[in-house]
N, C-alpha and C positions, 0 to 999 in steps of 0.2 A: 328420274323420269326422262331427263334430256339423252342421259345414254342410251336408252330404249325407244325413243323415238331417233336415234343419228342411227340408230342399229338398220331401224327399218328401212329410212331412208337409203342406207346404204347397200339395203339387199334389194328396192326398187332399181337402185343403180346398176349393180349387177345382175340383178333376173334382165332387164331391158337389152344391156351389151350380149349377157349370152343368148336371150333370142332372137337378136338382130342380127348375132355372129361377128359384134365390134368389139373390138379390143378396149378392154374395161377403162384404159387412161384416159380415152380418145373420146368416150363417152362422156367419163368423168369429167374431163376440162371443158366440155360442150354444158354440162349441166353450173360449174361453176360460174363460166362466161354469159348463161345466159340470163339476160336485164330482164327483172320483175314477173316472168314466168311461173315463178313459185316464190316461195320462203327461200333464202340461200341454203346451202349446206353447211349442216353443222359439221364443226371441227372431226368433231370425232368421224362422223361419216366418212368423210375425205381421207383420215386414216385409215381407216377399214379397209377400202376399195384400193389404195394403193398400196395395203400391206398385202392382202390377198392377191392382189396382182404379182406383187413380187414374189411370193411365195407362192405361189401359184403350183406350181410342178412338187415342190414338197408337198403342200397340201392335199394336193389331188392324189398323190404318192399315198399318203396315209388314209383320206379316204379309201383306196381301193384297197387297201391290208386290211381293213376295220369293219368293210360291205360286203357278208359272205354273200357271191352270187350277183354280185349289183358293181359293175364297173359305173365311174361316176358320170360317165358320155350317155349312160343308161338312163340313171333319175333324174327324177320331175326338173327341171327346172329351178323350180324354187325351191325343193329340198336340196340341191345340188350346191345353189348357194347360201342355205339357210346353214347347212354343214361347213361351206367352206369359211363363211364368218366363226362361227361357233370354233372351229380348229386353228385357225388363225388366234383369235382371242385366248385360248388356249396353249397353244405353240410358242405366241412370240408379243403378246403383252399381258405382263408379269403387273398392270394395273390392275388387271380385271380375274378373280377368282375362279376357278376353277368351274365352280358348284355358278358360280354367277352367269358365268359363259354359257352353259348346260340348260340352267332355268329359260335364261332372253331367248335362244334358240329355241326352247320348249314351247316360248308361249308364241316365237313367229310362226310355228309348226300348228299349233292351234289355231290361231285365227288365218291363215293362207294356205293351209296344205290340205289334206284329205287326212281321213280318221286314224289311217295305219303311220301317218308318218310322226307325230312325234315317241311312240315306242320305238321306232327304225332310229330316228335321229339322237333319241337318250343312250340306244344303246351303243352308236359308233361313236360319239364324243366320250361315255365315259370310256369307253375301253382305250379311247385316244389321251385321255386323261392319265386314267392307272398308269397307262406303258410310260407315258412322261415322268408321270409322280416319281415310276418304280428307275428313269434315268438318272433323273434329277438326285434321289437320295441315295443312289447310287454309286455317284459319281465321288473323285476324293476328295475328302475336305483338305488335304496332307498338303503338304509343299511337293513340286516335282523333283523330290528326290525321295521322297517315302513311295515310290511309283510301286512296291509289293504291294501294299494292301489294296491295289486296284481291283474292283472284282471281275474274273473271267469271263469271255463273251459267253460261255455257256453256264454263268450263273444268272445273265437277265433272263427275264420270259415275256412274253407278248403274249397280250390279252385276244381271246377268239376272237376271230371276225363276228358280226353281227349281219342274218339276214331278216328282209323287211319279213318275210314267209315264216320265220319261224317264232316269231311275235304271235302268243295268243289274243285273242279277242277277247274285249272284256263284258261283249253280251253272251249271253247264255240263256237258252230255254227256259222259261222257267213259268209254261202255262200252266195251271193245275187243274 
């Protein structure tokens, strides 16, 4: 539970800098510094906001390969950074499972977003997921001089983009 509440906190952190249009560190050290205003920030938060930060341009990078039709200067706000935590936790901490990452972002997409966003959001992490998984077991286990059994750029593949528009809706007519 503590990781799912530093998660939130940490996307409060970030939803605020990008709609103030502040640089997420600069927020970040105003929310740490500030005396008794809140609860502090948990550990893990303060990683979050400053891995996303640093990663920032990869992520946003992979966002826009993964959002058919939806560059990320586009969405909401807080799906913007509900995805950029979720792809971060995925991309570059090897603590937090894949399937784990996927869920915690499912359920901030639940309770802060609007109806269509956690189908939009499952489907561009996992596809962000696959392409990773399909790197990772991809890559050689060999010492670098077995460097043949590398596989060729044209044997990875990347998963479709995902748009929010082509997500069916799970009501359906059904007066009788």
């Amino acid at each position: 539970m503590a990781r799912s509440t530093a998660r939130r906190r940490a996307l409060n952190t970030l939803y605020e800098a990008d709609e103030k249009g502040q640089d997420f560190l600069s927020l970040l050290d105003e929310r740490i510094a500030e005396p008794g205003a809140q609860t502090p920030l948990p550990e893990y938060a303060i990683e979050i906001v400053r891995g996303v930060n640093e990663h920032r341009k990869a992520i946003d990078s992979q966002l826009n390969a993964h959002s058919k039709g939806w560059k990320v200067k586009r969405m909401h706000a807080i799906d913007r950074n509900i995805l950029r935590i979720g792809t971060w936790e995925i991309l570059y901490n090897d603590d937090v499972p894949d399937k784990v990452a996927i869920d915690e972002a499912l359920n901030l997409a639940k309770t802060l977003s609007d109806d269509a966003a956690p189908s939009f959001i499952h489907g561009v992490l996992s596809a962000i997921a696959t392409q990773n998984e399909q790197k990772t077991s991809a890559a050689p286990q060999a010492s670098p001089s077995d460097s043949s059994e590398a596989p060729s750029p044209s044997q990875s593949s990347q998963a479709d983009p995902v748009s929010p528009t082509s997500v069916e809706s799970d009501e359906t007519d059904q007066t009788n």
